[in-house]
C-alpha positions in Angstrom: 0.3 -10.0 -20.0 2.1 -6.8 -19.3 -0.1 -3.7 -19.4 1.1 -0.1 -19.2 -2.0 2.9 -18.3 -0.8 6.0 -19.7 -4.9 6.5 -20.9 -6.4 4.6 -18.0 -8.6 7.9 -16.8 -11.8 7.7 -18.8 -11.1 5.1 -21.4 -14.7 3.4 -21.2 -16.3 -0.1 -19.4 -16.4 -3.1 -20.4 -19.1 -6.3 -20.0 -19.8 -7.1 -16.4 -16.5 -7.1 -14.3 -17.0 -8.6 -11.6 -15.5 -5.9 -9.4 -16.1 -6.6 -5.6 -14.1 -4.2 -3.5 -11.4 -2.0 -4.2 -8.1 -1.8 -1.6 -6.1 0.6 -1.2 -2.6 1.2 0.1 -2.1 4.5 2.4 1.5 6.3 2.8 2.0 7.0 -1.2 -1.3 6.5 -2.5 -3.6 7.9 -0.9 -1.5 10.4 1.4 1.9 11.7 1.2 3.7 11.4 4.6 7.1 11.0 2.8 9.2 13.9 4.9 7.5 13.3 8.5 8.6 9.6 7.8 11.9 10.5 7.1 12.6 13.1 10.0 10.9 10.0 11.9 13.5 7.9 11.0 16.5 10.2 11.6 15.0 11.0 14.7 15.3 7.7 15.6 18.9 7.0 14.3 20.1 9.8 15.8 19.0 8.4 19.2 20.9 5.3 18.6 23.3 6.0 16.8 22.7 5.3 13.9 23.6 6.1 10.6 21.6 5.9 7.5 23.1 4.6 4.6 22.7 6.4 1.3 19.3 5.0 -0.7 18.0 4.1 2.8 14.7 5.4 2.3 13.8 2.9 -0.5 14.7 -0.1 1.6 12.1 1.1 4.2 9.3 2.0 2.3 6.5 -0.4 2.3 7.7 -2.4 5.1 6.8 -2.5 8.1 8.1 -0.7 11.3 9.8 -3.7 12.5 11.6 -5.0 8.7 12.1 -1.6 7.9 14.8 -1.1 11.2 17.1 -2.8 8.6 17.9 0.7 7.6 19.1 1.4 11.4 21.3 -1.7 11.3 19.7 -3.8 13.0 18.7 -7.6 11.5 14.9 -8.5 12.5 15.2 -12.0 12.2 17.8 -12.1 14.6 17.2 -9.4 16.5 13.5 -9.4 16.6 13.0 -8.0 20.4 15.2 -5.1 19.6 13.6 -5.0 15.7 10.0 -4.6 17.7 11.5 -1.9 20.2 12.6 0.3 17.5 9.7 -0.1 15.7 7.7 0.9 18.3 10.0 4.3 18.7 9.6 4.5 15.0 5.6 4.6 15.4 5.7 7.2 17.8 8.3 9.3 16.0 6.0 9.3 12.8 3.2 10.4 15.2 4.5 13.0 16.5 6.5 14.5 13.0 2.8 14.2 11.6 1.0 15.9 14.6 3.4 18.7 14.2 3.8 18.6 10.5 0.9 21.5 9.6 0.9 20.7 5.9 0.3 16.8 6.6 -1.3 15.0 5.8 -1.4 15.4 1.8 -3.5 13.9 -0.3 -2.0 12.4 -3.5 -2.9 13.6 -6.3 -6.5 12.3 -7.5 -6.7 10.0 -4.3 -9.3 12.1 -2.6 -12.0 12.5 -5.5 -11.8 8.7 -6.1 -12.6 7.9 -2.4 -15.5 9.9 -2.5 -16.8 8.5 -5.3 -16.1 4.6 -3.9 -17.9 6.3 -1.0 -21.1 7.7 -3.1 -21.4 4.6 -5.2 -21.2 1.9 -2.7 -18.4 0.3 -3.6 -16.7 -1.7 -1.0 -13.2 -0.3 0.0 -10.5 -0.8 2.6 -7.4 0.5 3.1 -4.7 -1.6 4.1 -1.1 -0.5 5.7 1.9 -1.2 7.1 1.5 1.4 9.9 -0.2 1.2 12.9 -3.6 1.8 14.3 -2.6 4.6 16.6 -0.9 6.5 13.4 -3.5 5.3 10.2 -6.8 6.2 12.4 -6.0 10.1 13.1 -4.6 10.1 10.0 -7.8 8.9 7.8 -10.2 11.1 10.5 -8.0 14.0 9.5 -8.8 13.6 6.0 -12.3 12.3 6.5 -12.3 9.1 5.0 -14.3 6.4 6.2 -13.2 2.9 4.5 -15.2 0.0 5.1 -12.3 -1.8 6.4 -9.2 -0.8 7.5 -6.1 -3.2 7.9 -3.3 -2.3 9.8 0.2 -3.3 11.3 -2.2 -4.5 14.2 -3.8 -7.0 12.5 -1.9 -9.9 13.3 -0.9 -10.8 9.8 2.1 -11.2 8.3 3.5 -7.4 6.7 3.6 -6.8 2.8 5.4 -8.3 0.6 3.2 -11.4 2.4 -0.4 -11.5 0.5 -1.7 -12.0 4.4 -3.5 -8.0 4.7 -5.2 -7.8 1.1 -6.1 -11.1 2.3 -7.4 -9.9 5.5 -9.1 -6.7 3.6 -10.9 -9.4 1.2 -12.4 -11.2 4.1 -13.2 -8.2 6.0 -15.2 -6.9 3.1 -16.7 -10.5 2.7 -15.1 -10.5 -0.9 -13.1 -13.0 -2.6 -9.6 -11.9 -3.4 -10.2 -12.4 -7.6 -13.1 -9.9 -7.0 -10.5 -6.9 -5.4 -8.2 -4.6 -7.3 -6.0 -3.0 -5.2 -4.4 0.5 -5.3 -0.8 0.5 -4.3 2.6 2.5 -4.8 5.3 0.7 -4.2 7.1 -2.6 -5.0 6.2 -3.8 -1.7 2.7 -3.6 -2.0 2.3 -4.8 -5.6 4.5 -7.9 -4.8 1.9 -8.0 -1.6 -1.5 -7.8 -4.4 0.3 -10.2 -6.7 0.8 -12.8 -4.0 -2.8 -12.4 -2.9 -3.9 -13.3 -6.8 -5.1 -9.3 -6.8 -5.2 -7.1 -9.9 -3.7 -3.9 -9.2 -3.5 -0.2 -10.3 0.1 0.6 -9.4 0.9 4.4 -9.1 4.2 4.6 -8.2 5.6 7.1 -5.9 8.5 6.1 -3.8 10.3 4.4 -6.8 10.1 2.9 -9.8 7.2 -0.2 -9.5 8.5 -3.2 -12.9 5.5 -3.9 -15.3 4.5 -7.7 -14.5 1.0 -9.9 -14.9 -2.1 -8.5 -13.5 -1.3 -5.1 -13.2 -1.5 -1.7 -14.8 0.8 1.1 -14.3 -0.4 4.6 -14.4 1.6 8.0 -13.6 -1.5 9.6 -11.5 -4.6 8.6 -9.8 -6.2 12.1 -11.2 -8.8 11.6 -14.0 -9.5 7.7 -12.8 -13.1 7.0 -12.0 -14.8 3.7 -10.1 -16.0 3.2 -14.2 -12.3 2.9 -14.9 -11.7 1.2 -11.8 -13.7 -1.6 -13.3 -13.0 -1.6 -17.0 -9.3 -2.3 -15.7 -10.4 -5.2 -13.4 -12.1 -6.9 -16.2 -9.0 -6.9 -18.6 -6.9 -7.7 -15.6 -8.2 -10.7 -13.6 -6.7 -12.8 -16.1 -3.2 -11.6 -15.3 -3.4 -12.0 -12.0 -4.7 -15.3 -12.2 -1.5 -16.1 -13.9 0.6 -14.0 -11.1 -1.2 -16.0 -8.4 0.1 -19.7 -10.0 3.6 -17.8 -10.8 3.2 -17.2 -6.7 2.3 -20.8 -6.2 4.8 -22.3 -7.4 6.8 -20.4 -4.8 7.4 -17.8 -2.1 7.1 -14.6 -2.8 10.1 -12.1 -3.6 10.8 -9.0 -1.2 11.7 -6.2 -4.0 13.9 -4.3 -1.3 15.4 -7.5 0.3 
């Protein structure tokens, strides 16, 4: 079942959900670092050369450092020693344009209230992103958020769209992946939740996000309360059952392959 969540903000709880954990995305749901990301980038390009190609910034958003250097011509899975070198320069560029950025980071709208209130009613949470440790920790002390988990490019897994980090969140938390709904913005990270056989709030930001099974679209995370948070899982684990045979049955799809 497609669901859309133009009224998900206060619209009541069900029975018993079953909610274990809720996972969240960073760069787009929780924080905006759209424009130090994208001086990042031309930083980088500019050092190499490089030119980016008009609608560059939707093919990098969501991936990680190393797919995303498809935007500065290079081809990862032939090129994955120079893919990992650039990636690397692209970590410390996005460091830097957010250490000297005064206005970042920015919360997204409604993000910070509902990670306060996961916080002051105990329920489980991890964040989970494609950017490194060194850039994700100062970046969630800076806005004082402590997650019970946090699952980074670090982890060893493979990047969203693979299921492999909600995965990794799920077992970190000690919670089976049916139990999580995760939080996410882009078609990346949804494809990502789907794989893992995760319900998800999508909140798009980067782009547009396509309605599909186990998942509820919603313009804003202002308004939406853990209550909500768990009324939505109940109605939705159904769907993403379904999403997770659909994935079965075969790989996953990268939206911005």
């Amino acid at each position: 079942m497609n669901r859309r969540a133009g009224d998900v903000a206060g619209a009541g709880v069900g029975a018993d959900d079953g909610l274990g954990a809720v996972l969240l995305d960073l760069d787009g749901t929780v924080v905006d670092t759209t424009a130090a990301w994208r001086r990042a980038y031309a930083t980088v390009a500019a050092a190499h050369g490089a030119r980016l190609a008009d609608g560059w910034w939707d093919a990098a958003v969501g991936r990680s450092m190393a797919a995303s250097t498809v935007v500065l011509g290079v081809d990862p899975d032939r090129e994955p020693d120079r893919a990992a070198a650039l990636a690397a320069e692209l970590t410390a560029a996005g460091a830097a344009a957010l250490a000297a950025d005064p206005a970042a980071p920015a919360w997204r709208p409604g993000a910070a209230v509902l990670l306060a209130e996961l916080r002051a009613t105990g329920t489980p949470h991890a964040v989970v992103t494609a950017v490194a440790a060194a850039v994700a920790g100062p970046l969630l002390a800076g806005l004082g958020v402590r997650p019970d988990a946090v699952v980074t490019a670090d982890a060893g897994v493979p990047a969203k769209p693979a299921p492999d980090p909600y995965l990794a969140a799920a077992a970190a938390l000690g919670v089976a992946p049916g139990a999580c709904l995760v939080i996410e913005d882009s078609p990346t990270g949804t494809t990502a939740a789907a794989a893992a056989g995760m319900a998800a709030l999508v909140v798009p930001h980067a782009g547009p996000v396509p309605a599909g099974p186990g998942r509820v679209l919603s313009p804003t995370l202002v308004g939406v309360t853990v209550a909500d948070l768990r009324r939505l899982h109940a109605g939705l684990r159904s769907d993403a059952a379904t999403a997770r045979a659909g994935a079965a049955a075969g790989p996953y799809d990268d939206p911005t392959a």
